[in-house]
Structures are given as C-alpha cells and as structure tokens.
C-alpha positions in Angstrom: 0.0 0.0 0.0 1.1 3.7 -0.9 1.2 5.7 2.0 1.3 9.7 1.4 4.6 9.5 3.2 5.8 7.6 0.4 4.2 9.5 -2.5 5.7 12.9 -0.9 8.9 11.1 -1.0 8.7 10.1 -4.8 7.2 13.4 -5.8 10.6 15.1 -4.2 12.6 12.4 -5.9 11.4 12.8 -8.9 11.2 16.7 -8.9 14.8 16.9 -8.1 15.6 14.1 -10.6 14.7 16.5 -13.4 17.2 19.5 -12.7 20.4 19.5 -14.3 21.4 22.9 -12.2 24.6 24.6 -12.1 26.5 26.1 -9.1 30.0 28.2 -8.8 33.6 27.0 -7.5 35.7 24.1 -8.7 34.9 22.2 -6.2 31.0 21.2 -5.0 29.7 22.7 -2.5 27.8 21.0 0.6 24.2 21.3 -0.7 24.8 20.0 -4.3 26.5 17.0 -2.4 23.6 17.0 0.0 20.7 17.2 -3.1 22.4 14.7 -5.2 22.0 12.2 -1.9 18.4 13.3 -1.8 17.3 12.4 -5.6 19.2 14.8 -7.7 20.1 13.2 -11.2 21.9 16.0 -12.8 24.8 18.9 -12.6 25.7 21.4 -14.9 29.3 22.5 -15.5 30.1 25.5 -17.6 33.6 27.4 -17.6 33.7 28.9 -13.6 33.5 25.2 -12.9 36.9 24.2 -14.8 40.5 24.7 -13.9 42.4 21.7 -15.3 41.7 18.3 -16.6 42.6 16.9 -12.9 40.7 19.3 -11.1 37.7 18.4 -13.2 38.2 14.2 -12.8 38.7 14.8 -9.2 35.2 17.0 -8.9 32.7 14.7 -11.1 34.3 11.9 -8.8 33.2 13.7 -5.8 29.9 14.1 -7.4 29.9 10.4 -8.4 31.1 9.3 -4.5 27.8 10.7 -3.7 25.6 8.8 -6.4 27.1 6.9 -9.0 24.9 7.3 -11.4 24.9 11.0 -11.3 24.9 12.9 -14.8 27.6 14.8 -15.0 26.4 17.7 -18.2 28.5 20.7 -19.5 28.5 23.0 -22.1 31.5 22.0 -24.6 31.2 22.6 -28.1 34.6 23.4 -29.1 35.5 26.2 -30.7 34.0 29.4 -29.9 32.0 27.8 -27.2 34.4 25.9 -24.5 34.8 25.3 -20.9 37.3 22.7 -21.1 39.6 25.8 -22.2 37.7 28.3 -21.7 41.2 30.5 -20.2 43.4 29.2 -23.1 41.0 28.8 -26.2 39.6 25.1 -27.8 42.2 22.7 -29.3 39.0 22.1 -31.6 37.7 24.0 -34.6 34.1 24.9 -33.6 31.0 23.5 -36.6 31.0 26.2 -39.0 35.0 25.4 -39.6 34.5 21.7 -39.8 31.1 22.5 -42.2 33.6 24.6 -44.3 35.8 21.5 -45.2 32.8 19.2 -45.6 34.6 16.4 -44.8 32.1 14.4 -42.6 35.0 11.6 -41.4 36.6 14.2 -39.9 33.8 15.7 -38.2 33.0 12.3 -36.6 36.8 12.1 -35.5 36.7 15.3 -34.2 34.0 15.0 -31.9 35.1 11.5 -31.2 38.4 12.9 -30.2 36.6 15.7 -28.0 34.1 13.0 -25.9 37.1 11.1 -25.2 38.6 14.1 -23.3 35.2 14.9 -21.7 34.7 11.1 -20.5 38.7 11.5 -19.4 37.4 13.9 -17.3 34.2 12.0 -16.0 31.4 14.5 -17.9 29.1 12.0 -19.8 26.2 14.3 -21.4 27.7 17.5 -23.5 25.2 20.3 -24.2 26.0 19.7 -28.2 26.4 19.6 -30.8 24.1 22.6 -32.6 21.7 21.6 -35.2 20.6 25.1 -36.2 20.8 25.5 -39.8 22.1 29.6 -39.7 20.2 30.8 -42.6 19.9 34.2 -41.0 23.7 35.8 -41.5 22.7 38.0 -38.9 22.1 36.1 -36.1 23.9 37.3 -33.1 24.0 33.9 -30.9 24.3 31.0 -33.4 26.8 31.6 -36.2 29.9 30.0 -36.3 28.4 27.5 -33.7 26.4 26.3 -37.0 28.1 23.8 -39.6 26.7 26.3 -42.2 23.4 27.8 -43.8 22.8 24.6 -46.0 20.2 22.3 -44.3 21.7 18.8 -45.9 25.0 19.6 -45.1 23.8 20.7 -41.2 22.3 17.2 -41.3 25.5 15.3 -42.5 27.3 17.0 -40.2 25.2 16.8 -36.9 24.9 13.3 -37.8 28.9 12.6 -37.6 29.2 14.5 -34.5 26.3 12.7 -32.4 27.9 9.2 -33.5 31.5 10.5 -32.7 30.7 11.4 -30.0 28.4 9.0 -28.3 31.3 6.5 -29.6 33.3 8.1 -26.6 30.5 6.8 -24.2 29.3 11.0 -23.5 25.9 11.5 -24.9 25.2 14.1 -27.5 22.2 16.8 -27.0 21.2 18.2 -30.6 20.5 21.4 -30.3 18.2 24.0 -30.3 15.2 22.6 -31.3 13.3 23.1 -33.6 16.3 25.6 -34.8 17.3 28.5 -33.9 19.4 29.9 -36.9 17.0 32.3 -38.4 17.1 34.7 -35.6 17.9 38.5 -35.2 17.7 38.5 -31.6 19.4 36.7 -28.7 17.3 34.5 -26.4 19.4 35.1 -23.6 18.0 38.7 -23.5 14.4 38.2 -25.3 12.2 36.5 -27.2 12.7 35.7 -30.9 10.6 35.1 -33.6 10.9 33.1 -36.9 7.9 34.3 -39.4 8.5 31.6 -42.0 5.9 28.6 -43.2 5.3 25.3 -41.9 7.0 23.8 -44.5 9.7 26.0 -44.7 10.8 25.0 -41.2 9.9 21.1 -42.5 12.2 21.7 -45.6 15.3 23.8 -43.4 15.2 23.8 -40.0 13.6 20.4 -39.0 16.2 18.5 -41.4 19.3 18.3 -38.9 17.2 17.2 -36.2 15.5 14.7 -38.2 19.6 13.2 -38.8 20.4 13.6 -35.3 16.8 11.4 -33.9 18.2 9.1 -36.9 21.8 8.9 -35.7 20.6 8.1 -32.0 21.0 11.4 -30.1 20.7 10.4 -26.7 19.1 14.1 -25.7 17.6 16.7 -27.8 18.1 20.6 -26.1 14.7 23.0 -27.0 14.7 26.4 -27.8 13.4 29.6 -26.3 11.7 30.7 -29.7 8.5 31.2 -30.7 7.5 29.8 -33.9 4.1 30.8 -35.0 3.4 28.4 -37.3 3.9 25.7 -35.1 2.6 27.2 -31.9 1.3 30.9 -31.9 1.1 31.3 -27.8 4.1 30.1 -26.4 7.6 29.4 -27.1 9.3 25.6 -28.3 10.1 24.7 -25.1 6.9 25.0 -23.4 5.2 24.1 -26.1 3.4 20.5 -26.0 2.6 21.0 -30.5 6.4 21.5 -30.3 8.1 18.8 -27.5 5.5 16.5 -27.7 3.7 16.5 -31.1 6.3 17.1 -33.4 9.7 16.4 -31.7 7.8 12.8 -29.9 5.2 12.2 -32.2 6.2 13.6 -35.9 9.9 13.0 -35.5 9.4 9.5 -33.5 11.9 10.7 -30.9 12.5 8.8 -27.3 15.4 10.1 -25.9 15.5 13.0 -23.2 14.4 16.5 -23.9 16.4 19.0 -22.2 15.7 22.6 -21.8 17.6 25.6 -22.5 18.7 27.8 -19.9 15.1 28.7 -17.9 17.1 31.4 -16.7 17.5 33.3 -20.3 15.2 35.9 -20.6 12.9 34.4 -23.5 11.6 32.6 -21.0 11.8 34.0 -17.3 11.1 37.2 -18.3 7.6 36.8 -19.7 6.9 33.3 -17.2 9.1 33.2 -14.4 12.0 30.2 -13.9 9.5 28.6 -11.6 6.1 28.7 -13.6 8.6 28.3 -17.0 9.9 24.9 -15.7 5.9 23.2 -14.7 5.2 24.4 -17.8 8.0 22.5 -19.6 8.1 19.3 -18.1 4.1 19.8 -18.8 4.8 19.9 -22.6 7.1 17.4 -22.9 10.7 18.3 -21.7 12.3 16.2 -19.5 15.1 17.8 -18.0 15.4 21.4 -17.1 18.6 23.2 -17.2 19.2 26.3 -14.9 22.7 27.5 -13.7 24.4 29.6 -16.4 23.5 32.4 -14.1 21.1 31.1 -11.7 23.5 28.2 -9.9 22.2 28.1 -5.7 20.3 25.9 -3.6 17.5 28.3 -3.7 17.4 28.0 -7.5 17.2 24.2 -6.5 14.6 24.1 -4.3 12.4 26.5 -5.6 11.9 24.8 -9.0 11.4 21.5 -6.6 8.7 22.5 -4.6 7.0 24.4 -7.6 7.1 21.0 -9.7 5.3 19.3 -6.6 2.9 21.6 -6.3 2.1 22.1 -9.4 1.1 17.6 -8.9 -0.7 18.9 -6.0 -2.7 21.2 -7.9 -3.2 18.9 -10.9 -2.0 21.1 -13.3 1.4 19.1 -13.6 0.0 15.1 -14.2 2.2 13.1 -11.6 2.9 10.6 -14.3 4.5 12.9 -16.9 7.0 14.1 -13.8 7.5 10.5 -13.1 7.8 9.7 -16.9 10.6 12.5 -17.3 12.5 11.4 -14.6 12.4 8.0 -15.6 14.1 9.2 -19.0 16.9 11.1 -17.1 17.5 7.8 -15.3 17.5 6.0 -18.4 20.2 8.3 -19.9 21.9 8.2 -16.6 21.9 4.1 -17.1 23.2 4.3 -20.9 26.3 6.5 -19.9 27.1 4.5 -17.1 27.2 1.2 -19.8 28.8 3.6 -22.5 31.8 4.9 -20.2 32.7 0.8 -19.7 32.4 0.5 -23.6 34.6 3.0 -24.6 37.0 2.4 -21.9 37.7 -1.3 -23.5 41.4 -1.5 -25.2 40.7 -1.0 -28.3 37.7 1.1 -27.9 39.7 4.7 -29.0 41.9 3.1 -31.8 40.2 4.6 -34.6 42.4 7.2 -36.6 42.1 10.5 -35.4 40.9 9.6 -31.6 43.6 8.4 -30.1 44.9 10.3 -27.4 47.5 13.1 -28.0 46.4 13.0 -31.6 46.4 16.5 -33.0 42.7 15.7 -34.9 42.0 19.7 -33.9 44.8 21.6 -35.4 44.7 19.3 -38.4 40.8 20.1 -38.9 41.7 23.8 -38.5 44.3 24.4 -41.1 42.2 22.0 -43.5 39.3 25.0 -42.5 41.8 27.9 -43.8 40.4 30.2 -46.6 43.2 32.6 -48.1 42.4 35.4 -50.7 45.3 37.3 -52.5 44.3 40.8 -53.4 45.4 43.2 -55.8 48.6 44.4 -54.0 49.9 40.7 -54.2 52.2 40.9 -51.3 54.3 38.8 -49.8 53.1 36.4 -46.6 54.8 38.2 -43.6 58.4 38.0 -42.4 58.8 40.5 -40.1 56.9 41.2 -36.5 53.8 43.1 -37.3 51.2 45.2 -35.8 48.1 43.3 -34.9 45.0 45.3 -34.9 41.9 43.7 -32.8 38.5 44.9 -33.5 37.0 43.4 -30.8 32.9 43.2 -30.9 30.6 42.6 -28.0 30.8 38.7 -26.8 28.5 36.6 -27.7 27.3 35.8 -24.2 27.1 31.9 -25.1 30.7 32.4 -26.0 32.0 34.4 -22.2 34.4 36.7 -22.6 37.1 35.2 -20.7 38.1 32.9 -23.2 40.9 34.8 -25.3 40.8 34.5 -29.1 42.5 36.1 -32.2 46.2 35.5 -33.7 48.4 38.2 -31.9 50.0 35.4 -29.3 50.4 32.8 -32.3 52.3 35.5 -35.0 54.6 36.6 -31.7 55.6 33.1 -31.1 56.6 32.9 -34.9 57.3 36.7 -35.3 58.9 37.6 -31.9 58.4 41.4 -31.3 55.3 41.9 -32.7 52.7 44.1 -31.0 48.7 44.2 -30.7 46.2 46.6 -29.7 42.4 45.9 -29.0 39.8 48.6 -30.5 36.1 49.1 -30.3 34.7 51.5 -32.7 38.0 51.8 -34.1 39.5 55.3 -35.1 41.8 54.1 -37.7 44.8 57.3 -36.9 45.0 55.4 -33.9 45.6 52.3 -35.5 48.3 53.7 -37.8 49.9 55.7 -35.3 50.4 52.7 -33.2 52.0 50.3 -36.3 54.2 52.8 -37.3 56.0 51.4 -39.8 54.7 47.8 -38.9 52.5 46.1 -41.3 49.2 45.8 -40.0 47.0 42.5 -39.4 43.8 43.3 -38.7 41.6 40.8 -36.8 37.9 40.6 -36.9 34.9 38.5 -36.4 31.6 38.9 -38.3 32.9 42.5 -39.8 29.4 42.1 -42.1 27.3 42.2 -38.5 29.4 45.4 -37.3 29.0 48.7 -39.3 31.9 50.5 -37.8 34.1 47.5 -38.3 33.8 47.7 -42.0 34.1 51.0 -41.9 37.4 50.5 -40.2 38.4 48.0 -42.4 37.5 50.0 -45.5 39.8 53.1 -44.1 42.8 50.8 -43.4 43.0 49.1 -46.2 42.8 52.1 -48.0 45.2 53.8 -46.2 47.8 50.8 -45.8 46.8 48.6 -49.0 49.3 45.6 -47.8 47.1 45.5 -44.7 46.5 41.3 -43.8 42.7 40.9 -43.1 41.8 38.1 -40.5 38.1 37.4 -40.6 37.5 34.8 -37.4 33.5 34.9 -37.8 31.0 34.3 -40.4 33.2 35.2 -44.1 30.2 36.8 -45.0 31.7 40.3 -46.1 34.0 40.9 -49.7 37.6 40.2 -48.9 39.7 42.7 -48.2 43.4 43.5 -47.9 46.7 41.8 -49.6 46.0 38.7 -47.9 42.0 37.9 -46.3 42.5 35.4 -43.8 38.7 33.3 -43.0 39.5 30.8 -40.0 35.3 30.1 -40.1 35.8 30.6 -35.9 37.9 31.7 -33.3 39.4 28.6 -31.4 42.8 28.5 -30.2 43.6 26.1 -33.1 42.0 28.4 -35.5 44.4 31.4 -34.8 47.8 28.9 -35.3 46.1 27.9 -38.1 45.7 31.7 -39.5 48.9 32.8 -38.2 50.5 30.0 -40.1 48.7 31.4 -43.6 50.0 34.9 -43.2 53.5 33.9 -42.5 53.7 30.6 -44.7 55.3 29.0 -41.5 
C-alpha cells in the first residue's frame, strides 16, 4: 500500500531528478552533495567550474562518491564555445570550420576525439552539438556555432558528431530545437521570432534534427523561440505541439528532452524560472537546465517544490514528472554502460581519436580560406602590428576565453605588437603600427558597421594591410591577404597565423 509518506517522498525524488542545475567553484559545495543524496540526477558545468583536466576528474568523482549514477552535463562545443579551455581557447575547430571542409569523417573524428577528453574527465552528457541550420547571417547567438546555412549539409554533419561522440561513451544533445538559426535576436536577452511557413521549417530547420533522432542522439536541447506556425502562444520549449507533437510524435523521438537555460530571458522574463519549468516538463521536456547564471540551492529548491505543487494542484499530471525522470534515469543508465564500452582497449583506436592525436589543429588548417588581393604581397616575415576589432561577446561564447592571432604571430614573429579597438579610429591604428605592417583581426565584420568602416579606411590607407576574418566570411575580402579561419578557437588562430607567414 502507498502511503502519502511515500508519494511525498517520490514526488521530491522525482522533482529533483529532473534538474540538471549549475553552481560556482571548482569544487562542490555542501548542498549539491547533500541534493544529489536526496534524488538529484543532474549537474551542470560551464567554464567557472573548470581549472584543469585533474581538477575536473577529481570533482565529477566527488559528485559520483555521492551517487554513481549522477549525470555529469557541460556545455563544450569546441571552438568558440568551451569550458574545457575556456582560459586558453579550444584545441577544436568549432561546426562552422569543420562545415567549411565538408569532410564528414573528420567531423565524426573530431568530436570522437573531444568525448574522449570529456569522458577522461568523468562529464558524460555535452550540451551539443548545434543543429541550427544559420540561414539568418545576422544572427547574433548561433553563427559560427552552426556547420553552415545549407540544411543537408547541417544534417550530415550533426549526424557525424552525435555518433562520434556518443562512440566516446558521453551523450550528445542536438541542439536548439526546432532551430534557432533564423534569428535577429538573442534568447538570452528576449524573445525571438521566426515568421516563416510550416513547411519552410519542414524543408530547413527540422532536417538536422531529423539526422540527429536518426543517428541516436541520446538528448535533444529546446529552444526559447517562438515559432508561429507551429505554436502561436508560447515558445518551443513550453510548447506541448512542439516537444510532444512534433519532436515525440512527428519525429518518433525517445530520448531526453532538455531545456535551455530557464534562466534566459525568453523565457523567465515573460513566465518566471519557476512557472517556465511546470510548464515545460508539462509539454514534454524532461530535464530542465538552470545554472548559467542562476546556480544556488534556492534556484534548486524552488523549482522543486514548484514541480510538486504544481502535482498537487493537478496542473502538472504526476505521471509525466514521473515519466521525465524515468528518462533522465535512463540516460543516466546508458552513460554508465557507454563509459565501460569506450573504456575497453581497443575502444579509442580509430584514426584520429587516439589520445595526443592533434585531430583539432589538423581540422583547423584543413578549414583555412586565403584570398590574395590586388597588392599581391608577400606572406609576412617581419613582426607586425596586430590590430583587434573586438565586438561585443557573444554571451554563449564568455568573454574570458581569449581568441584572435596576436600570441600565435609573436611566437613565430617575436616582437610583434597588438592593440584591442572598439569602434575603431583608424589614426590610432596607424599611429600605433608605425612602420609595422598591420593585421587586422575581426569576427563577423558584415554584423558590425563601424568595423567595416574601419576596415575600408585601413585598407585604403595601408593597402598591404593582412585581413583576418575569425566569424562568419560573409563580407567581400579585403586586404593583400584575407584570412577566413570560419571561428575563433585557439587552433583556428595557429592555423591563420601560419597562412600569413607561410610558417
């Protein structure tokens, strides 16, 4: 017999079991350890939770000294997007690079490569990779996290990354369903919209995600957009004609359903993180994600005791809570089988995954797009000046994670000099090079009026100017040489510092 003891007890399990939260430090802190004892599936690690490889294995083996089973998520994409390095830059081209080459073999190695170092480290779910198609140059949160604007070649691609990666025992989560590439605004600060036909988002943005159910994604991420042809009321992730009747129904998926960030303001500005989350797991999700900036045990316990209430009240069915956590579970089950797997000798013997293989700076240079303009000069051979036009960070990206070419040419080039400039003045750029040649370093100059402006003056005032584009190579060349690295990883700058000085 069920006694309402034991219900209480399930409903607070299975609330709990649902959260994938964050929290701050390197190490965990008493309550996580203390929630993770009391039902908690889930933990979130993004960059202020990273120091070193060690550091990391030694804190998801606390976490797993508490539960075993614990799933241990984070946030690495490579390139732009890292928190394995988010202080030194990624070893790993990010997906627009890899989508430039086209080379799906490599993708698959690549990510291969990058779940081995993540199940090295004990994380065994990674927020990735990005299924948007980015048909919207434009968009200010997607771009070079996207293989490309071509919707087959998306698919391909998101295909070899789930199965490389998931071949490193970590599961993938395809993301951000149902696509978030034709976007103008950022759903960390609001809203967006996408205005386009059903079948329009059939034909572009549902294709990806359609290769990723098909290649096995373990977990699908939802996005905070609101797509009016599918839903007209509320956004994809609370939205049971979005999780439930196309992503379960249409698509035949029946793996976990994650959210999004319920702290971004698409969502807990208009709902609340609280009401946002009932709503969720309501329409289909199964996991919600909070911590990017929300990451306490208030945050924690308040979603908790709104999911059980909101059982209480009826307007959460007890069985879709207990069927969501059952799914995290699940997941939680597969890693643990998947992490013995790929642990076997043998398991990691595939060209291109083994360890210390340099898979990342290979895929980078392959990536490398030079342009010789009119002036025809010479690679460089002498220390330059680098000029940085430095836009505002994409907040998915954080700004601590350093990016650009200047430390790569000085190692080759000893002596040369940068400068960082917003808005640029271009006499202060020229005043600084002196007689130095000038590199100037961008990313998505097409997005930034002022940076083309800039450009436009310093290549006309200095015609063997070297133009490094590091985002989207959307706008004309320009310079003597135009540099397009299709991202800004670590790898991506030794790549592009190698082109302009034939090293």
């Amino acid at each position: 017999m069920t006694t309402l003891v034991d219900r209480t007890d399930s409903l607070t399990r299975d609330a709990l079991a649902v959260l994938q939260p964050g929290f701050v430090g390197t190490t965990a802190p008493d309550w996580l350890l203390r929630r993770i004892g009391e039902g908690l599936s889930s933990v979130g690690l993004f960059g202020r939770n990273v120091a070193s490889p060690g550091q990391l294995a030694d804190l998801t083996a606390r976490l797993r000294a508490e539960r075993e089973d614990v799933l241990v998520a984070i946030d690495e994409e490579g390139g732009d997007v890292t928190r394995l390095e988010v202080r030194t830059g990624s070893s790993f081209p990010g997906n627009y690079a890899l989508g430039s080459v086209d080379d799906v073999e490599l993708t698959r190695a690549v990510a291969a490569e990058l779940g081995r170092r993540l199940a090295e480290c004990g994380v065994d779910l990674n927020w990735a990779p990005s299924a948007d198609v980015n048909s919207n140059p434009d968009n200010p949160v997607i771009g070079v996290r996207s293989f490309g604007a071509d919707p087959a070649l998306v698919a391909r691609h998101t295909a070899a990354y789930v199965r490389g990666l998931q071949s490193a025992g970590v599961a993938a989560c395809a993301k951000h369903f149902p696509g978030h590439g034709d976007t103008a605004v950022d759903s960390h600060h609001a809203l967006p919209r996408i205005d386009v036909e059903s079948a329009t988002l059939h034909s572009r943005e549902l294709q990806p995600f359609r290769a990723a159910v098909s290649a096995g994604s373990k977990s699908v991420m939802s996005a905070h957009i609101l797509l009016p042809a599918l839903d007209p009321d509320r956004p994809a992730t609370l939205s049971p004609r979005v999780l439930t009747g196309l992503l379960r129904q249409e698509l035949g998926y029946s793996g976990l359903i994650v959210t999004d960030g319920m702290e971004m303001q698409a969502v807990s500005a208009v709902y609340g993180i609280e009401r946002g989350s009932v709503l969720a797991i309501a329409a289909g999700a199964d996991a919600i994600c909070v911590g990017g900036g929300l990451a306490d045990e208030d945050t924690v316990l308040r979603l908790r005791d709104a999911l059980v209430a909101a059982v209480r009240r009826g307007e959460l069915p007890e069985e879709r809570l207990a069927d969501a956590a059952a799914r995290v579970r699940a997941l939680a089950d597969w890693t643990r089988g998947a992490r013995g797997a790929a642990s076997e000798p043998g398991a990691a013997s595939q060209e291109g995954t083994a360890p210390g293989t340099e898979i990342g700076l290979a895929a980078a240079r392959r990536a490398v797009r030079v342009t010789v303009g009119e002036c025809r000069r010479e690679p460089l051979t002498t220390a330059p000046y680098v000029a940085a036009f430095t836009p505002v960070a994409n907040i998915a990206v954080g700004g601590e994670t350093p990016w650009g070419v200047a430390a790569e040419l000085a190692r080759i080039l000893p002596g040369t000099e940068t400068g960082t400039y917003a808005d640029a003045a271009v006499d202060d750029v020229l005043l600084a090079a002196g007689g130095r040649r000038i590199v100037a370093v961008v990313r998505d100059a097409h997005r930034h009026p002022w940076m083309s402006r800039s450009l436009d003056a310093l290549v006309a005032a200095r015609p063997d100017t070297i133009v490094v584009e590091m985002g989207l190579n959307a706008a004309p060349p320009r310079g003597a040489l135009h540099v397009a690295t299709y991202g800004a990883a670590r790898v991506c700058g030794i790549a592009a510092a190698e082109a302009v000085t034939g090293a």
